[in-house]
N, CA, C and O atoms as CSV, one atom per row, in Angstrom:
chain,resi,resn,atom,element,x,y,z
A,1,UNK,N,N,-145.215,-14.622,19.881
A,1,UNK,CA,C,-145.493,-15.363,18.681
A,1,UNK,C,C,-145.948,-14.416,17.576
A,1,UNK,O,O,-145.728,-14.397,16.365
A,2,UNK,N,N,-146.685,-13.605,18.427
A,2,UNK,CA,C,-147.130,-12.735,16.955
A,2,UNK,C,C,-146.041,-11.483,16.186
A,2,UNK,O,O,-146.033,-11.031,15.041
A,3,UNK,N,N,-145.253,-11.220,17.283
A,3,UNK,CA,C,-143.946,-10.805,16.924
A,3,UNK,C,C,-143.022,-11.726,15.879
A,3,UNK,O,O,-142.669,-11.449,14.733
A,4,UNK,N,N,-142.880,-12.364,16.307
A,4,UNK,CA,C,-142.253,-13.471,15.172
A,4,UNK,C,C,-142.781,-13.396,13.956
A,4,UNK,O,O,-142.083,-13.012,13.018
A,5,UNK,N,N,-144.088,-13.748,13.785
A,5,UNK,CA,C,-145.256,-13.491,12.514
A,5,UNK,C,C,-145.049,-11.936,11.840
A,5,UNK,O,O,-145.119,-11.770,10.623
A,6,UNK,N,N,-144.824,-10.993,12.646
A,6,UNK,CA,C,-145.055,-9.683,11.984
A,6,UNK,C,C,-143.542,-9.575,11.147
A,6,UNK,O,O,-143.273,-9.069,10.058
A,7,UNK,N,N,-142.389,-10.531,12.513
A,7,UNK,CA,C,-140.654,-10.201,11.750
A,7,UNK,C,C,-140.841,-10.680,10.059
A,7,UNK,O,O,-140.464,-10.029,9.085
A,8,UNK,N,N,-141.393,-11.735,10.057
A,8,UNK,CA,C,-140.970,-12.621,9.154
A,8,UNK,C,C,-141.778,-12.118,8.342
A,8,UNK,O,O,-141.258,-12.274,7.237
A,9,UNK,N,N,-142.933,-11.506,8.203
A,9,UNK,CA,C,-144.102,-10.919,7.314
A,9,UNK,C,C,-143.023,-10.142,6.682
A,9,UNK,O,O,-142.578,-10.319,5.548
A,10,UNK,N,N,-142.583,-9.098,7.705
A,10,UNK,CA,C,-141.497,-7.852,6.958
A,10,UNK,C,C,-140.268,-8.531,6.156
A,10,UNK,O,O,-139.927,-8.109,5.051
A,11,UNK,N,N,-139.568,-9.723,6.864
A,11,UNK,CA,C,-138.333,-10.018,5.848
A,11,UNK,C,C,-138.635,-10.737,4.388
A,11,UNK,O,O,-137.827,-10.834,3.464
A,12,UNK,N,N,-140.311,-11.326,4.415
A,12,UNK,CA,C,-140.170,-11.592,2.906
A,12,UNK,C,C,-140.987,-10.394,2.753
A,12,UNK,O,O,-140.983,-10.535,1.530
A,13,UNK,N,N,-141.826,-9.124,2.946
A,13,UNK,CA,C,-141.856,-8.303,1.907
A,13,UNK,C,C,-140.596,-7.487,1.660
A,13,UNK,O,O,-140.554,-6.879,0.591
A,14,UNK,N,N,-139.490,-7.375,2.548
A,14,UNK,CA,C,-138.747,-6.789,1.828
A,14,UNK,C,C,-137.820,-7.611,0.885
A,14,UNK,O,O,-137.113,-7.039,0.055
A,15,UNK,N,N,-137.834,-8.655,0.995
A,15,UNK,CA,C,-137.304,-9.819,-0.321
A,15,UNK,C,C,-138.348,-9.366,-1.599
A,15,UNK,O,O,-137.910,-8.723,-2.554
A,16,UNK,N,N,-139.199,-9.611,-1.541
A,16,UNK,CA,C,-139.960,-8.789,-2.294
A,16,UNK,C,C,-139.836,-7.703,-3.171
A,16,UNK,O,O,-140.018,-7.633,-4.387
A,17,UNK,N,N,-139.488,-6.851,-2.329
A,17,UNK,CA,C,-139.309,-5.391,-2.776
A,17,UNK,C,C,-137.783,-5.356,-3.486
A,17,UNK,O,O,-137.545,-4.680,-4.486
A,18,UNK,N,N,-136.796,-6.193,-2.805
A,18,UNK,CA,C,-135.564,-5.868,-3.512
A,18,UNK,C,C,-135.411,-6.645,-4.945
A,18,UNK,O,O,-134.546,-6.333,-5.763
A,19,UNK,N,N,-136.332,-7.667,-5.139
A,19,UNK,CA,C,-135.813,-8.380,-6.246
A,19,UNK,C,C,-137.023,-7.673,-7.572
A,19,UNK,O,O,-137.072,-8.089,-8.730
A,20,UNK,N,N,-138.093,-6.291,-6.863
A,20,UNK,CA,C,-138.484,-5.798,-7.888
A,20,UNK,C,C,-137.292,-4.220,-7.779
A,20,UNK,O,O,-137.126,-3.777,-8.916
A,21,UNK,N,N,-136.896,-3.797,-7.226
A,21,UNK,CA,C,-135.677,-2.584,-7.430
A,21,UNK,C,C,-134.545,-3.323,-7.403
A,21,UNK,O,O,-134.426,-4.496,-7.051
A,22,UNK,N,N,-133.719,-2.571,-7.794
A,22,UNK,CA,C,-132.436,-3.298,-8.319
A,22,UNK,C,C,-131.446,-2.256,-7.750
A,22,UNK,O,O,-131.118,-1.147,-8.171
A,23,UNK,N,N,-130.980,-3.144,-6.384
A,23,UNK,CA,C,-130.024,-2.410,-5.332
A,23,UNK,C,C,-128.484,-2.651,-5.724
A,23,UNK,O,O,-127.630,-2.972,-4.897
A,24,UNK,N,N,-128.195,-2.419,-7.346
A,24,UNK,CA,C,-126.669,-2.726,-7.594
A,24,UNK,C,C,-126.114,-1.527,-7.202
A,24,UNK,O,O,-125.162,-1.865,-6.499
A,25,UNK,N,N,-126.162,-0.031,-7.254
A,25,UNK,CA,C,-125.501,1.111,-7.162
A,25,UNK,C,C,-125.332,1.025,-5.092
A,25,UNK,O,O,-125.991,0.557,-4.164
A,26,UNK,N,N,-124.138,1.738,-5.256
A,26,UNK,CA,C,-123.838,2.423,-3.801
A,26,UNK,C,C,-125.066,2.516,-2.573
A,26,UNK,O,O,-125.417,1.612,-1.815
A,27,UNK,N,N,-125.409,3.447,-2.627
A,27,UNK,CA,C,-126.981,3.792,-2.447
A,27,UNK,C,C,-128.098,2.490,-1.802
A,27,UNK,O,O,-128.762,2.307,-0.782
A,28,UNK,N,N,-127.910,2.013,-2.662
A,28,UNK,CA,C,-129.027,1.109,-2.818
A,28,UNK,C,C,-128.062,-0.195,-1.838
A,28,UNK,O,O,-128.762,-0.950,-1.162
A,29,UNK,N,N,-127.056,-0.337,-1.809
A,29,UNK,CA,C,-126.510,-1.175,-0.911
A,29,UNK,C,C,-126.628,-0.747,0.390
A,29,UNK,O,O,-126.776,-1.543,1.317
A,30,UNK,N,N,-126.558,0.817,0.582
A,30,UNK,CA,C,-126.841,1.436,1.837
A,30,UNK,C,C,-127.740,1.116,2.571
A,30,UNK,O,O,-127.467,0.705,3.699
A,31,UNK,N,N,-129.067,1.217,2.135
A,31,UNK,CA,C,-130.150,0.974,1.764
A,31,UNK,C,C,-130.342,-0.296,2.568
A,31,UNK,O,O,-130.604,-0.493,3.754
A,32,UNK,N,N,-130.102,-1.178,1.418
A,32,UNK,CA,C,-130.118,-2.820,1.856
A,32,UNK,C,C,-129.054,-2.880,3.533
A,32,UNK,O,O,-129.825,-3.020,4.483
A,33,UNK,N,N,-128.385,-2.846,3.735
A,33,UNK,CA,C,-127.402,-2.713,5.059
A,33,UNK,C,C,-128.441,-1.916,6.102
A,33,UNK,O,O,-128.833,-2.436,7.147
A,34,UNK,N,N,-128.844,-0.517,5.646
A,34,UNK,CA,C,-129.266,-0.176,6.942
A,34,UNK,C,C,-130.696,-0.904,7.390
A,34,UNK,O,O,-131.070,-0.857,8.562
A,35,UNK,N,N,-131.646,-1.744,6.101
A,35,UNK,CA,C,-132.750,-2.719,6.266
A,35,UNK,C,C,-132.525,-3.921,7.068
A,35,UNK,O,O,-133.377,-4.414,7.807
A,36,UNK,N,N,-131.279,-4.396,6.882
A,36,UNK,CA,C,-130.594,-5.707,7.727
A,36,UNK,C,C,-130.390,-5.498,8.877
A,36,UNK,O,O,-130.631,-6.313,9.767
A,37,UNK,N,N,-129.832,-4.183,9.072
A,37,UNK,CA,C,-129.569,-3.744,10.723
A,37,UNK,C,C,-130.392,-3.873,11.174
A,37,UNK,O,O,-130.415,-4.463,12.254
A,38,UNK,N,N,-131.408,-3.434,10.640
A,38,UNK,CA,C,-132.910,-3.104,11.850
A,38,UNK,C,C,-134.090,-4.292,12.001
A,38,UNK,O,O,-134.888,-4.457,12.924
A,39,UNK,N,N,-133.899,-5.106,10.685
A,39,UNK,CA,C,-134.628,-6.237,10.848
A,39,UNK,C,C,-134.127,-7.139,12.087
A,39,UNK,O,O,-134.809,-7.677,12.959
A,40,UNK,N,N,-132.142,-7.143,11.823
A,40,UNK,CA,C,-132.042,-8.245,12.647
A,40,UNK,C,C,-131.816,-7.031,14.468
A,40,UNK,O,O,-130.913,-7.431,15.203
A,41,UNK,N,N,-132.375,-6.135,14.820
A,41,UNK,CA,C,-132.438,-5.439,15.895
A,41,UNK,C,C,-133.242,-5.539,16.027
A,41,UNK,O,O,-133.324,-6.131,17.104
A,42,UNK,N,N,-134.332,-5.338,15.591
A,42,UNK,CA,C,-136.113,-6.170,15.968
A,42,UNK,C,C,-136.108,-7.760,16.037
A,42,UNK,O,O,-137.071,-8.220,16.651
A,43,UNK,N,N,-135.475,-8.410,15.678
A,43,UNK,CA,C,-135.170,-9.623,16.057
A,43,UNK,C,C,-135.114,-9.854,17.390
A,43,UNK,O,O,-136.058,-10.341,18.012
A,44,UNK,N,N,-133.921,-9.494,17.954
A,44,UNK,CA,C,-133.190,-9.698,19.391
A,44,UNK,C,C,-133.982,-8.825,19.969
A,44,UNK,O,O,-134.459,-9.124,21.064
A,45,UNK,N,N,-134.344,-7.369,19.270
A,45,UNK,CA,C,-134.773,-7.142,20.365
A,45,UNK,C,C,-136.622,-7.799,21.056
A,45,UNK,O,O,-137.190,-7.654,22.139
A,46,UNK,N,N,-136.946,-8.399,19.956
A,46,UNK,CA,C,-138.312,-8.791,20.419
A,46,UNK,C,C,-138.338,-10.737,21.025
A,46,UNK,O,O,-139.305,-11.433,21.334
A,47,UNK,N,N,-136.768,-11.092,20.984
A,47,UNK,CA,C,-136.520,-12.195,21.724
A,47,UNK,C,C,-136.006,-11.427,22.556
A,47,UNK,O,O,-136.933,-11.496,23.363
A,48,UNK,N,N,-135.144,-10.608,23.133
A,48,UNK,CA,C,-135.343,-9.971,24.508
A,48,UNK,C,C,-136.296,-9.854,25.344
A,48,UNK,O,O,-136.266,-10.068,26.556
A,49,UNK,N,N,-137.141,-9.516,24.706
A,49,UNK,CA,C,-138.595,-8.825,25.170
A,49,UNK,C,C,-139.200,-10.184,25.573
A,49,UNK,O,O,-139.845,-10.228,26.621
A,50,UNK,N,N,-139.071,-11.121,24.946
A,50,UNK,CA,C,-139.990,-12.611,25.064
A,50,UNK,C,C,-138.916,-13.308,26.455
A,50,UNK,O,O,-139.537,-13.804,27.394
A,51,UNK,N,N,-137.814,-13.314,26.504
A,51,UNK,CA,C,-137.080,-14.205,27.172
A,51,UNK,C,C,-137.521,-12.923,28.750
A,51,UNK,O,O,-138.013,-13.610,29.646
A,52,UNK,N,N,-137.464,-11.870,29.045
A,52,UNK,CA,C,-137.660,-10.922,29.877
A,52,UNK,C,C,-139.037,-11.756,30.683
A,52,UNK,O,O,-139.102,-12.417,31.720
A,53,UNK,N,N,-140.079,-11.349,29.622
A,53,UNK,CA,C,-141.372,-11.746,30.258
A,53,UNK,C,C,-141.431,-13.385,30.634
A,53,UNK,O,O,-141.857,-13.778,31.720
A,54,UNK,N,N,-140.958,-14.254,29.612
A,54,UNK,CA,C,-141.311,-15.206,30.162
A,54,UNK,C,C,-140.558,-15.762,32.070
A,54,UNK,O,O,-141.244,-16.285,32.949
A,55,UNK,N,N,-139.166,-15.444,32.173
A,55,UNK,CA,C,-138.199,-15.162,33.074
A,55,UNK,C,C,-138.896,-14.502,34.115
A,55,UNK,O,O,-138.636,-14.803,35.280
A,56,UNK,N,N,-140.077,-13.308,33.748
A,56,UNK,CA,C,-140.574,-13.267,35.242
A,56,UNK,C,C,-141.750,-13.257,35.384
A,56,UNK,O,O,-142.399,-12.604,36.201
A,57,UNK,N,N,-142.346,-14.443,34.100
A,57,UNK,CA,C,-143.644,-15.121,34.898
A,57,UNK,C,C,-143.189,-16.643,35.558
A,57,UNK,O,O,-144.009,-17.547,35.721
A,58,UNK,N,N,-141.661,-16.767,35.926
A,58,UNK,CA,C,-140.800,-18.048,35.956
A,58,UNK,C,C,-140.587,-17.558,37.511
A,58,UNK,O,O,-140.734,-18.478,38.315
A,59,UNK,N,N,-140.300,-16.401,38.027
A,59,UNK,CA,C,-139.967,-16.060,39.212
A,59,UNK,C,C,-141.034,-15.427,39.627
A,59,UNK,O,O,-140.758,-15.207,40.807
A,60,UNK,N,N,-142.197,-14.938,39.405
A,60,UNK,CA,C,-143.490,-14.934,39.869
A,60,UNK,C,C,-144.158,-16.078,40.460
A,60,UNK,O,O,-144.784,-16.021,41.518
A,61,UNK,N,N,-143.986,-17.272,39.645
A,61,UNK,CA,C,-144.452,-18.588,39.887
A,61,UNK,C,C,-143.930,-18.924,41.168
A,61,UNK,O,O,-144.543,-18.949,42.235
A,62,UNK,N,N,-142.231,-19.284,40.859
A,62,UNK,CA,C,-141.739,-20.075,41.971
A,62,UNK,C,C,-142.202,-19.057,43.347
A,62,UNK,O,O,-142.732,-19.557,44.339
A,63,UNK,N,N,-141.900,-17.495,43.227
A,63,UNK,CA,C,-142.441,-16.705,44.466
A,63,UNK,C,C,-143.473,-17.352,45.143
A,63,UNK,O,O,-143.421,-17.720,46.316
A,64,UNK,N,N,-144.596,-17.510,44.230
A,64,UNK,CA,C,-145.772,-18.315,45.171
A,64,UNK,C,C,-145.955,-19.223,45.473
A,64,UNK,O,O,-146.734,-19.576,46.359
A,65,UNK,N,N,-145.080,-20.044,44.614
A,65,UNK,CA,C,-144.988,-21.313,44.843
A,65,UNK,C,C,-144.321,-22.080,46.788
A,65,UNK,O,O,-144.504,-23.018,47.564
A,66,UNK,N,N,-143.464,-20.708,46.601
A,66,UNK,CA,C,-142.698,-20.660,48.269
A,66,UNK,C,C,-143.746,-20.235,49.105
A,66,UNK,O,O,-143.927,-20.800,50.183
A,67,UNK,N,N,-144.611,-19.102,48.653
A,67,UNK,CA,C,-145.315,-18.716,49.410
A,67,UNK,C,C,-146.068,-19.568,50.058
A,67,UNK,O,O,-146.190,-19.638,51.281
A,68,UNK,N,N,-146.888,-20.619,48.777
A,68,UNK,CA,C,-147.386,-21.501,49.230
A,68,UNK,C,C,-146.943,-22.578,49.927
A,68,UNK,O,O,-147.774,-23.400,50.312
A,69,UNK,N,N,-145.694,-22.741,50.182
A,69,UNK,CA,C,-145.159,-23.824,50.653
A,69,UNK,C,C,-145.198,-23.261,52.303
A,69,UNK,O,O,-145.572,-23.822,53.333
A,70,UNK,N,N,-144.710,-22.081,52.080
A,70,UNK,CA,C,-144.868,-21.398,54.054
A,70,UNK,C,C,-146.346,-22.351,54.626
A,70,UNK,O,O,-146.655,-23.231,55.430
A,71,UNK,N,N,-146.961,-21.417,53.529
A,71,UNK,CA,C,-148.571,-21.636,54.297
A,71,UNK,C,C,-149.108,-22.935,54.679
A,71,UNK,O,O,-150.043,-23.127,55.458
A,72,UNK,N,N,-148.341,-23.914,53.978
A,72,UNK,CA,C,-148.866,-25.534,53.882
A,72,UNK,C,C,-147.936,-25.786,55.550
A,72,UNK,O,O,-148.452,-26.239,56.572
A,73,UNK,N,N,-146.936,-25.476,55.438
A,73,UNK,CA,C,-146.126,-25.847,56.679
A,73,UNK,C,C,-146.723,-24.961,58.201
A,73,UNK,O,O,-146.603,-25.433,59.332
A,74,UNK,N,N,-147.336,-23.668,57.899
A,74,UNK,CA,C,-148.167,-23.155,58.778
A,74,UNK,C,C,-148.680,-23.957,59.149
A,74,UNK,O,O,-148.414,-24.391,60.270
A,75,UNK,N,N,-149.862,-24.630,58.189
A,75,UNK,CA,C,-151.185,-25.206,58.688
A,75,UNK,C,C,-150.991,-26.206,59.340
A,75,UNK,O,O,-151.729,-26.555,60.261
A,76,UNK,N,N,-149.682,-26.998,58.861
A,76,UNK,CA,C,-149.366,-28.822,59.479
A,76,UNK,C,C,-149.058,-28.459,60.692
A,76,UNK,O,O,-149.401,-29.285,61.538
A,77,UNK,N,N,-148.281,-27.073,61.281
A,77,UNK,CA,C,-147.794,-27.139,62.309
A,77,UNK,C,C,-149.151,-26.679,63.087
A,77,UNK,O,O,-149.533,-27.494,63.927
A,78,UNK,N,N,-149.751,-25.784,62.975
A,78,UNK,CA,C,-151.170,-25.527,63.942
A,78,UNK,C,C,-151.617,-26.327,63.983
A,78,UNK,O,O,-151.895,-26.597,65.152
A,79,UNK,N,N,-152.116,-27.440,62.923
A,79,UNK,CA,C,-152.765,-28.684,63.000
A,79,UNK,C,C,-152.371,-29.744,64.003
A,79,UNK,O,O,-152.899,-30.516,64.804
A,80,UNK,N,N,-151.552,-29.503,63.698
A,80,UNK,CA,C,-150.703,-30.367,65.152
A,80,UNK,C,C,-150.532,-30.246,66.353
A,80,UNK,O,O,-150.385,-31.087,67.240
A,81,UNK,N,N,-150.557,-28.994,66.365
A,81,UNK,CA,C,-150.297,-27.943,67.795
A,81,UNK,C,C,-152.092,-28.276,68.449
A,81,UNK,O,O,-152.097,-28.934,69.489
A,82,UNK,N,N,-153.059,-27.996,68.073
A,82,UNK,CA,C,-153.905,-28.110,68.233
A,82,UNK,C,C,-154.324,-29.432,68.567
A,82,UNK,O,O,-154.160,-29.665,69.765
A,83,UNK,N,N,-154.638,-30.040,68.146
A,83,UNK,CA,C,-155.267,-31.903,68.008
A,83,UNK,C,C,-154.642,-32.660,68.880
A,83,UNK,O,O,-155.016,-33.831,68.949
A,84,UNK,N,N,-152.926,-31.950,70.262
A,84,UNK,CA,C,-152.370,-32.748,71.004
A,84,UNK,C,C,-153.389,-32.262,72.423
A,84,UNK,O,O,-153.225,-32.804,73.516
């Protein structure tokens, strides 16, 4: 989330910045192009980064979630084994 906050901080200051310089020459289109590249590459790449982590606190979970399921089926079966 705070990634998101910092993207979007940067795409309006650089809205900002272009409508006080005046990117009509060559150059200055360069400029603007190689700013777009990298904004929208910090984009993906910081929804990469978010879809990554969340994906394996998703298979961390279910892991224990099995784990825990062994252990519950342990106990019913000793419980049982025992008490006949």
């Amino acid at each position: 989330m705070l990634a998101a906050m910092i993207l979007l901080t940067t795409v309006c200051i650089w809205h900002g910045l272009t409508t006080a310089i005046v990117l009509e020459d060559e150059p200055g289109q360069i400029v603007e192009n190689i700013a777009l590249g990298t904004l929208v590459g910090l984009y993906f790449l910081f929804n990469l980064i978010f879809v990554i982590r969340i994906y394996s606190v998703v298979i961390s979970f279910s892991f224990f979630t099995e784990c825990e399921r062994k252990r519950v089926d342990l106990l019913v079966t000793f419980m049982s084994d025992t008490s006949v």
